[in-house]
C-alpha positions in Angstrom: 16.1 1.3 -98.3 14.7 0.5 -95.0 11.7 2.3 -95.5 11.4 0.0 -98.3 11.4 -3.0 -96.5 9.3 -1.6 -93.4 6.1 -3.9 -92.8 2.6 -2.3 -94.6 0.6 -0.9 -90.9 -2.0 -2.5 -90.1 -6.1 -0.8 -89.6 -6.8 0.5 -86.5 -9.1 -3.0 -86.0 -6.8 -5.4 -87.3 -4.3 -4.2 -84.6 -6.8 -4.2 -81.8 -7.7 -8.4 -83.1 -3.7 -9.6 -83.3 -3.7 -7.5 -80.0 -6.4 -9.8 -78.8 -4.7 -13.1 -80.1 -1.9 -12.3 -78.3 -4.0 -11.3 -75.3 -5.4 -14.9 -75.3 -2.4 -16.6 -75.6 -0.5 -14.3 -72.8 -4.0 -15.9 -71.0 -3.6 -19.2 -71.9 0.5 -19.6 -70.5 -1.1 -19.1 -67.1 -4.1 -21.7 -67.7 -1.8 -24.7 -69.0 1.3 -23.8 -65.8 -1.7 -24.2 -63.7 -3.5 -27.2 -64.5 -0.1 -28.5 -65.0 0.8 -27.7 -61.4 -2.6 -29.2 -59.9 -1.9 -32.1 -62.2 1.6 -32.8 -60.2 -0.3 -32.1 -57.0 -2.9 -34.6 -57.4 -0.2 -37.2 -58.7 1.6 -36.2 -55.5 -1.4 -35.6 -52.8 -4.1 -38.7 -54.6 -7.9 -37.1 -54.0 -10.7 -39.6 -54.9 -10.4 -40.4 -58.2 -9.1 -37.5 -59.8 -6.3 -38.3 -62.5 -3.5 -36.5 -61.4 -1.0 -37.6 -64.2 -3.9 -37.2 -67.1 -4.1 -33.6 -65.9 -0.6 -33.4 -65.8 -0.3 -34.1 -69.1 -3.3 -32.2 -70.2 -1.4 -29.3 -68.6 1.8 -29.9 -70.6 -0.2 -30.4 -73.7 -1.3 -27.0 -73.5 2.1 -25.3 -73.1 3.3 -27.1 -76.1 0.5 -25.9 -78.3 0.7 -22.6 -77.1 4.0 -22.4 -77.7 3.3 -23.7 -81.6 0.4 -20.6 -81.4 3.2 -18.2 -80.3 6.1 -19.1 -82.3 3.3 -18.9 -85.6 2.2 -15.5 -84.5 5.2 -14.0 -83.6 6.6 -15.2 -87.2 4.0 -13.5 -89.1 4.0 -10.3 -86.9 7.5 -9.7 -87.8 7.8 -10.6 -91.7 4.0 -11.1 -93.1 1.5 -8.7 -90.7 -1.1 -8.2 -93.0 -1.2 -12.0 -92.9 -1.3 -12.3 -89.7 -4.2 -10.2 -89.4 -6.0 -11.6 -92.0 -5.5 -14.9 -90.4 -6.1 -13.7 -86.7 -10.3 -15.2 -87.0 -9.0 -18.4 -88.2 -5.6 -18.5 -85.6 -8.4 -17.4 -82.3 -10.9 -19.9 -83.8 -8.2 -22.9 -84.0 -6.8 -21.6 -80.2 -10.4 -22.0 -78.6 -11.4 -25.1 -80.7 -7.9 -27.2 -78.8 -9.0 -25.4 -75.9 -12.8 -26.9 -75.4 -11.2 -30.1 -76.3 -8.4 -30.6 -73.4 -11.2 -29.0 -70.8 -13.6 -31.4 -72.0 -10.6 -34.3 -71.3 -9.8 -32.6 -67.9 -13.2 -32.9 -66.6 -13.5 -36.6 -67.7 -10.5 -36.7 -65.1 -11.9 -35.0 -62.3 -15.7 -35.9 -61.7 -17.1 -35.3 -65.6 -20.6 -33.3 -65.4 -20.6 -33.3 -61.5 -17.3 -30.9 -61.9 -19.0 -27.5 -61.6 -15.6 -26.2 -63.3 -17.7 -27.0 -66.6 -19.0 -23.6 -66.4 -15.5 -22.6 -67.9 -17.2 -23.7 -71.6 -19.1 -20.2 -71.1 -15.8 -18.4 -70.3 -14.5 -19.9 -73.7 -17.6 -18.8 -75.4 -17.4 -15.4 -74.0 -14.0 -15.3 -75.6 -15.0 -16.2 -78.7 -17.8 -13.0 -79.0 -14.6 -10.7 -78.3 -12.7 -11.5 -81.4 -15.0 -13.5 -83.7 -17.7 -12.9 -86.1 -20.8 -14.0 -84.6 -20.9 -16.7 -87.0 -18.3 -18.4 -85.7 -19.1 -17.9 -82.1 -22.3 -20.1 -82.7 -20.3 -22.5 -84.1 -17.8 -22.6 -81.3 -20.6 -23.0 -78.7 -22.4 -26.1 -80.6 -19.5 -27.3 -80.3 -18.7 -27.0 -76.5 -22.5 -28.9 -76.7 -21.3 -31.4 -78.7 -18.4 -32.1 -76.5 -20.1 -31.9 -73.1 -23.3 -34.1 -74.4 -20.5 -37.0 -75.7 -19.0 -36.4 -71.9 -22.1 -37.1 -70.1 -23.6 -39.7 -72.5 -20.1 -41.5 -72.1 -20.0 -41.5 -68.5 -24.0 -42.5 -68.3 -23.6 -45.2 -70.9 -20.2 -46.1 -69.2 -18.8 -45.9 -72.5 -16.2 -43.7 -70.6 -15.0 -44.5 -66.9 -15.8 -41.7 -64.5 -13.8 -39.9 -62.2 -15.9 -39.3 -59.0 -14.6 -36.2 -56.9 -17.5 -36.6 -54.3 -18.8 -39.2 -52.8 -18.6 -42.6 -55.0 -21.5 -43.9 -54.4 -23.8 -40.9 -55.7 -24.0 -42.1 -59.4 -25.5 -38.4 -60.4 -24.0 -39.3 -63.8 -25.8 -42.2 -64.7 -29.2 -40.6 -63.6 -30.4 -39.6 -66.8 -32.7 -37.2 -65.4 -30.2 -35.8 -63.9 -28.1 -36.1 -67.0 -30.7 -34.6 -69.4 -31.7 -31.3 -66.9 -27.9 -30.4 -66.8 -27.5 -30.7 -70.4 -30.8 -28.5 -71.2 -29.6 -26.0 -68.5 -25.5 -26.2 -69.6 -27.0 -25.9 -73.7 -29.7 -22.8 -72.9 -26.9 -20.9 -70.3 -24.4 -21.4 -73.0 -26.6 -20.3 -76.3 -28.0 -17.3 -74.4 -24.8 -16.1 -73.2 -23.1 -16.5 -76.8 -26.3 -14.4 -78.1 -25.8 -11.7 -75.2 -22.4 -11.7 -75.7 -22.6 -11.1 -79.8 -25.3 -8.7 -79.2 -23.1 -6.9 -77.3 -20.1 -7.0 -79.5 -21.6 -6.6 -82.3 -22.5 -3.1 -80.8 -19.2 -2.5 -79.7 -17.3 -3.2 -83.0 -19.7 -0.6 -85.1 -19.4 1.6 -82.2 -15.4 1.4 -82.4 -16.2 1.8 -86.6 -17.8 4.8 -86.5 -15.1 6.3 -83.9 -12.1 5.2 -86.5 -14.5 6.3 -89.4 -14.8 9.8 -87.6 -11.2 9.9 -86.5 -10.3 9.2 -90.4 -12.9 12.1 -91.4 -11.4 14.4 -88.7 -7.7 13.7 -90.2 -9.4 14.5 -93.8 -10.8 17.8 -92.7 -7.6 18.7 -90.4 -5.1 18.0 -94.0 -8.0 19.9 -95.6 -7.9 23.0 -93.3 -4.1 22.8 -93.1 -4.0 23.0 -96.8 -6.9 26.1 -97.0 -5.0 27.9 -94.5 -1.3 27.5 -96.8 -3.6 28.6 -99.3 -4.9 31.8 -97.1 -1.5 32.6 -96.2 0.0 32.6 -99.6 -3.2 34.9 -100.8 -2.5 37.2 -98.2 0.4 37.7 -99.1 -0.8 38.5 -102.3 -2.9 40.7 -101.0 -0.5 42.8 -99.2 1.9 42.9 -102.2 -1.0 43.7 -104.6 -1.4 46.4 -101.8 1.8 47.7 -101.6 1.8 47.8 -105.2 -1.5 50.2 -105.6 -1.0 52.3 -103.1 2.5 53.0 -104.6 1.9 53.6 -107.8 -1.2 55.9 -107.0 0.7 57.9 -104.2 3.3 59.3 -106.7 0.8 60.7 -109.7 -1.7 61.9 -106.4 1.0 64.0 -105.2 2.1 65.3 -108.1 -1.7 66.3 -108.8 -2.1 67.9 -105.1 1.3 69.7 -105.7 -0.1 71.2 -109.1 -3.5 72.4 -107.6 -1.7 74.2 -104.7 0.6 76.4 -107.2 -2.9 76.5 -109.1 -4.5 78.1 -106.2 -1.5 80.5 -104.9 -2.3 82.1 -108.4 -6.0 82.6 -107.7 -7.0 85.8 -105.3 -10.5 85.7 -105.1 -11.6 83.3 -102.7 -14.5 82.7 -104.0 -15.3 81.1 -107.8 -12.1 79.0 -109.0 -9.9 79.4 -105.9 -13.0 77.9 -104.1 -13.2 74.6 -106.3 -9.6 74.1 -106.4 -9.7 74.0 -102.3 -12.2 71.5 -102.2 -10.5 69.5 -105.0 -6.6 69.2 -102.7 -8.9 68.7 -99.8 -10.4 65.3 -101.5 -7.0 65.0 -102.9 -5.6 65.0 -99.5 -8.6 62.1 -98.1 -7.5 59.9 -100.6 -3.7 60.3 -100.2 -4.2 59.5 -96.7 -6.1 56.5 -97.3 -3.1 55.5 -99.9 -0.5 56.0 -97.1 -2.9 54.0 -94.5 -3.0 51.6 -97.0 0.6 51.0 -97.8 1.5 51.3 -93.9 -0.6 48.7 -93.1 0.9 46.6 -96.0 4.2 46.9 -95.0 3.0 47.0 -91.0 2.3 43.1 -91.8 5.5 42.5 -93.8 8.0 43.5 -90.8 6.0 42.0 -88.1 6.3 39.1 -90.2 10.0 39.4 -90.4 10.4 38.6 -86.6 13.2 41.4 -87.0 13.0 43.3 -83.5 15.4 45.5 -82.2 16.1 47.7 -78.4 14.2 51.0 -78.7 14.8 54.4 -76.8 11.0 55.4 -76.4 11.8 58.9 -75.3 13.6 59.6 -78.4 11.5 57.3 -80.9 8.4 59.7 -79.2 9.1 63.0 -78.1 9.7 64.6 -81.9 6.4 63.2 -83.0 4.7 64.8 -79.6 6.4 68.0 -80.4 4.6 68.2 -84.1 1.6 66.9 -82.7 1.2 69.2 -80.0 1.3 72.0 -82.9 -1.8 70.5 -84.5 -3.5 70.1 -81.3 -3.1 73.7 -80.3 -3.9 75.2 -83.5 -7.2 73.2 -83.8 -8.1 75.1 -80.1 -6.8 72.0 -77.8 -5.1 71.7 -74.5 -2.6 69.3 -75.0 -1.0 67.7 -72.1 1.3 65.3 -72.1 3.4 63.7 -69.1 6.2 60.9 -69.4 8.0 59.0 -66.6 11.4 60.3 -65.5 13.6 57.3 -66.9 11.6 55.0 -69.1 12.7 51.7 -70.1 13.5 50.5 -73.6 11.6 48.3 -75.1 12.6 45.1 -77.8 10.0 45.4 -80.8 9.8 45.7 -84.5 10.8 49.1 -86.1 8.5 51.6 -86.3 6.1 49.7 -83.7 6.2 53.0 -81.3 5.9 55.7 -84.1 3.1 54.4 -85.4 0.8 53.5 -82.5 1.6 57.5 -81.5 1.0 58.9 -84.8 -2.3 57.1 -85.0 -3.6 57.5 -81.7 -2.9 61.1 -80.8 -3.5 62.0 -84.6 -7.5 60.0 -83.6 -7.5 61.9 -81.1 -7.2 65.4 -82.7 -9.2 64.8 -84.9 -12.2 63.7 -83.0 -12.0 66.4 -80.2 -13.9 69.8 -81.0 -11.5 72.9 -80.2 -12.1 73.4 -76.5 -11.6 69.6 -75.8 -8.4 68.0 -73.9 -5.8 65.4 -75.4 -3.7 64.0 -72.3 -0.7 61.5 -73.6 1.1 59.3 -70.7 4.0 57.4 -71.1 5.5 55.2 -68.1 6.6 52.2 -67.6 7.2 48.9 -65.0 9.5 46.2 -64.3 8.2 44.5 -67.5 6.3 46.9 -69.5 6.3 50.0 -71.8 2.6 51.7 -71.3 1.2 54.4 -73.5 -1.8 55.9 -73.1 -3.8 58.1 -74.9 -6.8 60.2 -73.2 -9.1 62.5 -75.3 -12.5 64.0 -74.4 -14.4 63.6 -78.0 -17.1 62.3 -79.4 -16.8 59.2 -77.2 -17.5 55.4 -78.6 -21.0 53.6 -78.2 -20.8 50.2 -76.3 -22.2 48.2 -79.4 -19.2 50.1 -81.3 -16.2 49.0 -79.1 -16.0 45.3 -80.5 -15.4 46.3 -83.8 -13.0 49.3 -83.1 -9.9 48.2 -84.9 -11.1 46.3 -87.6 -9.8 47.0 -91.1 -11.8 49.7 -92.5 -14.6 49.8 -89.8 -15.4 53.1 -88.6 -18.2 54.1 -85.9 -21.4 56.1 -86.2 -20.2 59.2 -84.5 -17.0 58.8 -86.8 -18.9 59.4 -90.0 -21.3 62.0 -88.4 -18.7 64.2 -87.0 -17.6 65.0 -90.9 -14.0 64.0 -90.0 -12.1 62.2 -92.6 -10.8 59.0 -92.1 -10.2 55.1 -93.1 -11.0 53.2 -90.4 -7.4 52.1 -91.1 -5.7 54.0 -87.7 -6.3 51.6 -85.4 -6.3 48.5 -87.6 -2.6 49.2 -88.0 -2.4 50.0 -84.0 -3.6 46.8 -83.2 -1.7 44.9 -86.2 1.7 46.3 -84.8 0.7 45.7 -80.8 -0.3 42.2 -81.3 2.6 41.1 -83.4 4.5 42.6 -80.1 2.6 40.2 -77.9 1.3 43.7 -76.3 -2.2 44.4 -75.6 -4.1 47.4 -76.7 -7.2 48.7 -74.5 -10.3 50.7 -75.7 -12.6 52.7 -73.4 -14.8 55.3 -74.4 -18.1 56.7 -73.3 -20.2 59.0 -76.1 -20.0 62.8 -75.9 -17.2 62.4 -73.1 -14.3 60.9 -75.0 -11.6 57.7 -75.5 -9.4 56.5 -73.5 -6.7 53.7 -75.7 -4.3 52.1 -73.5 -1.5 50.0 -75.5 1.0 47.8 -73.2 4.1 46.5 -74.9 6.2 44.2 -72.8 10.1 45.1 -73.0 11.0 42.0 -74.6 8.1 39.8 -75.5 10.4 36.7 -77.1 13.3 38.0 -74.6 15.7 37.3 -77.8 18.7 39.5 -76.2 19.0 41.8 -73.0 18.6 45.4 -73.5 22.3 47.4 -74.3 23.6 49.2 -71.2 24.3 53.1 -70.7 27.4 53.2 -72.5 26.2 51.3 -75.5 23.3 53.5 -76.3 25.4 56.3 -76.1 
């Protein structure tokens, strides 16, 4: 209900002109309690013939209609604003209008066109070019004209007594040379500053157009982007179910074909012929299965690392079986493996699986990209705040162009596809899927013909959700 009755907000200019208004009236409570104050101290402390009591009055004048002014604004700022700030022109216009009159009527009280306080028409004027159309500032400065001309034809004419603040017997305002050089100069200082000043408003309001115009196209194209990217996210996830979905269905018939063509084969004798056709077949059997299982790991790789579902794990016993089988393959391809791990290592708070498969992919790179004779060197340590894996091989090496695109989804490098070995591009895609989502950071060095170095760092706990169980509890 009270959103109901909450006031309609206003443009970004309509605030900044009531914001103005209120400006010039915040302005004008200091004008009227000081010409009221010098209007006492004239009536108390008589100086030539300046009216002391008439300014006085002028003063209080003033503060009543600024009050009036105040009381209307504030009204409509609470219960009408969009009134308020379609009437703000007319409000400032009606404010400066009562304001030219009482200074014209104070300087009738002290001196007339010999007070050089006249000059305060310009700072009315100047006013006016800050919150009205340029119209209306023309307007308001013929008529500062019209009031200071009927001042000093009054006083020439003595249609109108003057007040002299200098010496009485100067009569500078009945000199109508005098008189008509001040009026030429007061009408071509005021016209020229109300054209300079509109000039430069008028800049200054389509300057501060464009910005909101920009700041309204940059909110269209931030919803716009917010909404492509809910749309991105809920087609990626798509994706990965489509994926998951595949690869699963595929996987079961392809096994059941690769399980078939290897009784098939235990039944041929001759190498050669059949038997040799049937080899070849599992072996592109085997490529795609493993491209089917890259594919649904890195599926589901996303799907748990969305999750947020981490949990304390023992590296030494998530690792050692898998180094143990891969240490098997290494040596029966003609490898020296190597592999040295850090007395006590520390556990580490990540998503399941995370360790398993950024081993299994790394050393199972690195096997297959060494020729028999090379060296695969795994390290596992750890510090105050890190687990640290490391992975040394001395392959077929990475070009520099290459290392930027290691690790993108089904990118592999030159030397990759010329070395005959099969693969995805998928391995390190995965890697890198499962670090980041860890907050870890995964390194790549390599140099060609000499070998890779991949470096992953996984901080203990990266959200630090929960301290790591004791002795006892792991037991």
């Amino acid at each position: 209900m009270s959103s109901m009755n909450k006031p309609p907000a206003l443009s970004p200019a309509q605030a900044e002109l009531v914001a103005r208004l209120w400006w010039l009236i915040r302005l004008r409570w200091i004008f009227g309690a000081s010409l009221l104050a010098l209007g006492l101290f004239f009536t108390w402390r008589p100086f030539m013939q300046v009216r002391g009591p008439l300014i006085a009055i002028l003063g209080a004048v003033i503060l009543v209609y600024n009050a009036m002014f105040w009381f209307l604004e504030h009204r409509f700022g609470r219960h009408q604003p969009e009134r308020q700030a379609e009437s703000a022109p007319r409000a400032a216009a009606a404010q400066i209008v009562c304001d030219l009159v009482v200074l014209t009527a104070v300087l009738h009280c002290a001196g007339g066109i010999e007070n050089p306080f006249f000059a305060y028409y310009v700072f009315h004027v100047v006013i006016a070019t800050i919150l009205l159309p340029t119209r209306w500032v023309f307007a308001l400065a013929g008529l500062a004209i019209a009031l200071f001309v009927i001042l000093a034809l009054g006083e020439m004419n003595a249609w109108l007594s003057h007040a002299a603040i200098f010496d009485s017997r100067r009569r500078h305002h009945q000199d109508p040379f005098f008189v008509a050089t001040l009026l030429a100069a007061f009408a071509s200082t005021l016209l020229i500053a109300v054209y300079l000043g509109t000039s430069i408003a008028a800049r200054v309001r389509a300057r501060e157009q464009e910005v909101i115009d920009l700041q309204n196209k940059l909110a269209d194209h931030a919803r716009d982007l917010e909404r492509a990217n809910t749309a991105l996210q809920r087609a990626d996830v798509e994706k990965n179910r489509f994926f998951r979905k595949v690869s699963h269905d595929l996987k079961a018939p392809l096994a059941a074909q690769q399980t078939l063509l290897r009784l098939v084969l235990y039944q041929f004798d001759d190498p050669s012929g059949p038997r040799q056709h049937v080899e070849r077949a599992i072996a592109r059997g085997d490529e795609l299965l493993a491209l089917l299982n890259d594919l649904l790991l890195l599926s589901r790789s996303q799907v748990v690392t969305d999750r947020n579902e981490r949990g304390w794990t023992e590296p030494v016993e998530q690792l050692l079986p898998i180094l143990e089988n891969q240490a098997i393959h290494a040596r029966s391809k003609g490898l020296h493996w190597r592999v040295e791990t850090q007395q006590s290592l520390p556990s580490v708070h990540v998503h399941p699986g995370t360790l398993v498969t950024v081993m299994e992919n790394l050393v199972s790179n690195a096997i297959k990209y060494t020729p028999a004779g090379g060296e695969v060197y795994v390290r596992l340590s750890g510090t105050n705040d890190s687990l640290v894996i490391e992975v040394r091989d001395t392959g077929i090496g990475i070009d520099q162009e290459d290392l930027p695109r290691v690790g993108q989804e089904f990118y592999r490098t030159r030397r990759a596809r010329d070395s005959g070995a099969p693969g995805t591009g998928l391995g390190l895609a995965i890697v890198r899927s499962v670090v980041e989502a860890d907050h870890g950071r995964l390194d790549i060095h390599g140099e060609p013909g000499k070998g890779t170095t991949v470096t992953v760092t996984l901080p203990l706990s990266p959200g630090r959700e929960s301290s790591p169980p004791s002795t006892s509890d792991r037991s």
